[in-house]
C-alpha positions as CSV (number, residue, x, y, z in Angstrom):
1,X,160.5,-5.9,120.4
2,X,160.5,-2.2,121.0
3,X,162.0,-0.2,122.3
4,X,165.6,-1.9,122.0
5,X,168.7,-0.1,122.6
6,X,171.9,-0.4,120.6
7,X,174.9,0.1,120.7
8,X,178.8,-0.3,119.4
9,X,182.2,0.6,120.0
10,X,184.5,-2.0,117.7
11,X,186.0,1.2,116.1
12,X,187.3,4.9,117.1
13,X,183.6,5.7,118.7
14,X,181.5,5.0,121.2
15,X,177.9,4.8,119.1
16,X,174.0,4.5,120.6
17,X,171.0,3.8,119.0
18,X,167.2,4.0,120.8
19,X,164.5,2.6,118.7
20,X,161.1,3.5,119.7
21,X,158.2,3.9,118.0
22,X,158.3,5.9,115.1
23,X,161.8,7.3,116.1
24,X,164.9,6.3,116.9
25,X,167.4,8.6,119.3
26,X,171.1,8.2,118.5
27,X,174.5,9.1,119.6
28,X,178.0,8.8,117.7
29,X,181.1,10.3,119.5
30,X,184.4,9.5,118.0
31,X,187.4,8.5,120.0
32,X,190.5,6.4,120.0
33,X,189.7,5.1,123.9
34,X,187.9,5.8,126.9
35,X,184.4,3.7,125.2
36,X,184.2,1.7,128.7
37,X,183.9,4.7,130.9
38,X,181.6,6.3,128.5
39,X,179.4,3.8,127.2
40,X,176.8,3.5,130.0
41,X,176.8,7.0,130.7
42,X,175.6,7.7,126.8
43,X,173.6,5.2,127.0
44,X,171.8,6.6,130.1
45,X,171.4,9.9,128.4
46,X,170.2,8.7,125.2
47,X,167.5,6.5,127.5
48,X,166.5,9.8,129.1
49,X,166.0,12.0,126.2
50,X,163.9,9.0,125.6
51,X,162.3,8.9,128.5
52,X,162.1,5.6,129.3
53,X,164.3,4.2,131.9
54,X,166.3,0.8,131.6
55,X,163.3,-1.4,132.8
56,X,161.1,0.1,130.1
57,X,163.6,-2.0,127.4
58,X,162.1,-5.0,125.5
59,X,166.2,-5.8,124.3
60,X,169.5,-4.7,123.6
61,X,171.5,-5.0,120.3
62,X,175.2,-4.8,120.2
63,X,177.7,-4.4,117.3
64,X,179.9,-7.4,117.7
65,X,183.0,-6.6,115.4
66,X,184.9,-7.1,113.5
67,X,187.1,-4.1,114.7
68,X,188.9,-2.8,117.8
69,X,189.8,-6.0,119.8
70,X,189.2,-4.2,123.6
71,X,186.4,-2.1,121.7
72,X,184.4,-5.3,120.6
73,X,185.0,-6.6,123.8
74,X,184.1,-3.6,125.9
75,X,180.3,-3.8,124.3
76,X,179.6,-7.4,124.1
77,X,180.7,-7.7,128.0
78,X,178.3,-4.6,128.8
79,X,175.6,-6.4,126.6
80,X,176.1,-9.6,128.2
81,X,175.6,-8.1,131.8
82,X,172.9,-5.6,131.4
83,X,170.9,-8.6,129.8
84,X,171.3,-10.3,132.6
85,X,170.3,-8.1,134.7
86,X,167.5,-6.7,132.9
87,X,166.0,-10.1,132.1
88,X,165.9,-9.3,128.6
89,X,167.5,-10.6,125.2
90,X,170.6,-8.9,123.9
91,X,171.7,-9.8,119.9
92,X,175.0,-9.4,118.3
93,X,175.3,-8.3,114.8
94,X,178.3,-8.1,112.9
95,X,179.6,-4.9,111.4
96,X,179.4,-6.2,108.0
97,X,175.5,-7.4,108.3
98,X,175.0,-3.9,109.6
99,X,176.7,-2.3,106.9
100,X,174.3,-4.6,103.9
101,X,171.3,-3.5,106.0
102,X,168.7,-1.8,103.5
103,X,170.9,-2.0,100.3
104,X,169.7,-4.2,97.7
105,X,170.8,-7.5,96.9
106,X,173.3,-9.0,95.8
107,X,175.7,-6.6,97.5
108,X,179.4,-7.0,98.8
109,X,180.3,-5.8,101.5
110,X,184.0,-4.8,101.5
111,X,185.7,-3.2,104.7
112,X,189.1,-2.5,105.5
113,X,190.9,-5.3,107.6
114,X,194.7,-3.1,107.5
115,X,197.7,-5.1,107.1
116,X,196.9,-5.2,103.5
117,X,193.8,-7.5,103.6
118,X,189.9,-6.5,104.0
119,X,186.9,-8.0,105.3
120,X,184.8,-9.7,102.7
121,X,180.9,-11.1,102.6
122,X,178.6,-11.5,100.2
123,X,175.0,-10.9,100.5
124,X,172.3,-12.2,97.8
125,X,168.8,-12.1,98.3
126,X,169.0,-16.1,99.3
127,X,170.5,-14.9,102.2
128,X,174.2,-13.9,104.0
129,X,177.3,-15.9,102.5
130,X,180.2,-16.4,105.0
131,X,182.9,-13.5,106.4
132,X,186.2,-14.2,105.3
133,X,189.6,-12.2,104.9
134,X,191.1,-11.4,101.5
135,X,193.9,-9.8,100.1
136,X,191.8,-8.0,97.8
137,X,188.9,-8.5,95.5
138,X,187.1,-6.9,92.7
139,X,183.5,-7.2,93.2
140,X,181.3,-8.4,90.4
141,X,178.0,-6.7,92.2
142,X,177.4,-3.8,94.1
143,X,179.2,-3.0,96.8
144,X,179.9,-1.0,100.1
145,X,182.4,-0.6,102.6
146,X,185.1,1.7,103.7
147,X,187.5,-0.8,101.2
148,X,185.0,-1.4,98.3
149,X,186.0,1.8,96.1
150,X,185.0,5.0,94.2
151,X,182.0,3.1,93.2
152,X,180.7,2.2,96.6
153,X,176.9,2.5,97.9
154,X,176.7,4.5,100.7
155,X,175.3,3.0,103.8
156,X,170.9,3.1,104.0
157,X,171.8,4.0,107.4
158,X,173.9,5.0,110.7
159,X,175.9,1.8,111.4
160,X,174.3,1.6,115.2
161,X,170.9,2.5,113.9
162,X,171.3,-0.5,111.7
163,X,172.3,-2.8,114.5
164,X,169.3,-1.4,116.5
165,X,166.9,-2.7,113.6
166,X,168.4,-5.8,112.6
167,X,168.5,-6.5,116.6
168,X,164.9,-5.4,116.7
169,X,164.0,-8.1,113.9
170,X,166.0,-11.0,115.6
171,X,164.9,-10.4,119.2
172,X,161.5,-12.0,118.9
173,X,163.2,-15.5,118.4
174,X,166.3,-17.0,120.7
175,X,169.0,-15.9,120.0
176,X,173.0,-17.1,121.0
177,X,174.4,-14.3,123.5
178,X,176.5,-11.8,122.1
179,X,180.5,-12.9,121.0
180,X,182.7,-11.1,119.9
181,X,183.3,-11.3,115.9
182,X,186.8,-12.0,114.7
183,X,188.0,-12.7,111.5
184,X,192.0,-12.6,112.7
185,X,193.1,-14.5,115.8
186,X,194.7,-11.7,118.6
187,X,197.8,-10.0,118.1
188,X,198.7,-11.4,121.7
189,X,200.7,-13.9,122.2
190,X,201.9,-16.6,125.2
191,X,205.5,-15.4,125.9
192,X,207.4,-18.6,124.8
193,X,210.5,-18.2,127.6
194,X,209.2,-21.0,130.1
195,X,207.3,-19.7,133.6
196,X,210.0,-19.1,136.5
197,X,210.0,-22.0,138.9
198,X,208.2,-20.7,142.2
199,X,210.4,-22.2,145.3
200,X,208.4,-23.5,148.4
């Protein structure tokens, strides 16, 4: 399913990933906002150094959290409608899937989740076990993350690049659309004074 662009921007960055073959083109610029009036124009340029243009894409991959609330959100929306439009598949993959991708099994990954807790999921070579939150854990394997230690693997590769392949191995079969990942429900919440009466 090539070529298949990627991208993500559930942290302080907005990330792009173009895999062709035998190369892949990518893009990481870090900032704290500004990702949804600079995703599609980095993702145009990294399509024309390319050069292919958007109809040339087979699918799209998107990184799908957990992170940034508006940042997951600003990519799975773009993923969603360029899909749509483009008549082609677009797959999520989590953050933590990304970050296992090319490290042996079993592995842990281990990222931070602030307020004191982390991100947790195992991977073995039977396959992913589930995501889940955790005050803290000392891992009885190998394992990676920006909370798993002194002793952590690095990453086998950019986190986008990673989406862009995992993406690239999913698109050949249905897949759901792209949601955003969350492990924590929002920070916002209903006001609880009651709504003021609206007079005729």
């Amino acid at each position: 399913m090539l070529p298949i662009l990627a991208f993500d921007t559930s942290a302080a960055h907005c990330a792009a990933a173009l895999l062709l073959q035998g190369r892949v083109i990518q893009r990481l610029e870090p900032m704290e906002k500004g990702q949804a009036e600079r995703l599609i124009p980095l993702l145009e340029e990294v399509l024309a150094e390319g050069g292919i243009g958007w109809r040339d894409l087979r699918a799209l991959a998107v990184g799908t959290g957990p992170g940034n609330f508006t940042g997951v959100r600003i990519a799975v929306a773009a993923a969603r409608g360029l899909a749509l439009g483009l008549g082609i598949p677009a797959v999520g993959v989590t953050r933590l899937e990304a970050l296992a991708h090319g490290l042996p099994r079993p592995l842990v990954v281990i990222e931070d989740a602030r307020r004191d807790q982390v991100y947790v999921q195992l991977f073995t070579p039977a396959g992913p076990g589930p995501a889940h939150l955790a005050d803290r854990i000392v891992p009885a394997c190998p394992a990676t993350g920006s909370a798993a230690g002194p002793g952590a693997l690095p990453p086998a590769m950019p986190l986008v690049e990673a989406i862009a392949r995992i993406g690239a191995e999913r698109a050949a079969s249905p897949q759901p659309r792209p949601s955003p990942f969350y492990l924590r429900g929002a920070d916002a919440v209903p006001p609880a004074d009651p709504p003021p009466v609206i007079l005729p």
